[in-house]
C-alpha positions in Angstrom: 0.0 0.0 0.0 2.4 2.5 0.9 4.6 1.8 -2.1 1.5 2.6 -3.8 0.6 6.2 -2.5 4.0 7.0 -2.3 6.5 7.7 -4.9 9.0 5.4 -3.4 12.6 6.4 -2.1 15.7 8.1 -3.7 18.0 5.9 -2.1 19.3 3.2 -0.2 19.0 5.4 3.4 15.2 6.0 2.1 14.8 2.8 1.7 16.5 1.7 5.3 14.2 4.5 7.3 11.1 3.5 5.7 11.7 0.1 6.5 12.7 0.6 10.2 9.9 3.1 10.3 7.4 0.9 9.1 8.4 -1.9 11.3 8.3 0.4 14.1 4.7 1.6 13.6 3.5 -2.1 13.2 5.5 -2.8 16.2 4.3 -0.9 18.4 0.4 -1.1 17.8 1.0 -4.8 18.0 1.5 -3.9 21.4 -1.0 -1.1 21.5 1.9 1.8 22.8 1.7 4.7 21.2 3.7 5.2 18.5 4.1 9.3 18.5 5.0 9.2 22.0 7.5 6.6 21.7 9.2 8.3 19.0 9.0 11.8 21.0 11.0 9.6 23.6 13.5 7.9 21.3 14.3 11.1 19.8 14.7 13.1 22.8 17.1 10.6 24.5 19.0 10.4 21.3 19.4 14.1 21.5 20.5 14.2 25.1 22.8 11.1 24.7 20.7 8.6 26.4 20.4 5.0 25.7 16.9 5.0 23.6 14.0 2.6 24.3 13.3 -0.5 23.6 11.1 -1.7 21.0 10.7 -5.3 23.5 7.5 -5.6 25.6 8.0 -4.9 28.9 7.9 -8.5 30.1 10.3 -9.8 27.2 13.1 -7.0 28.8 12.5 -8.5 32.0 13.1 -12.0 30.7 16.2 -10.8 28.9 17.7 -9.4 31.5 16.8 -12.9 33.8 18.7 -14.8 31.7 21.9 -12.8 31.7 
């Protein structure tokens, strides 16, 4: 669909954000988190040199971390 309404990308970085991007939106509604606000976070730790969040549920960073 988007490929459709769009007029693609100029390039390969284009073509890496929309994929990341795209993943990201269907990501997160998967998990019903708001996408706007997740990415108002991501972008404001990346600006103040923070590590960024995670894309992982909540329970699956818990898990992670268990295991280590």
């Amino acid at each position: 669909m988007y490929r459709k309404t769009s007029f693609g990308t100029q390039g390969p970085e284009g073509s890496r954000f929309v994929e990341r991007i795209l993943t990201t939106v269907t990501t997160l509604k998967l998990q019903r988190r708001g996408v706007l606000d997740f990415l108002t976070h991501t972008l404001q730790a990346h600006r103040r040199g923070l590590s960024t969040p995670s894309l992982l549920p909540a329970q699956a960073s818990v898990q992670l971390s268990n295991a280590a």
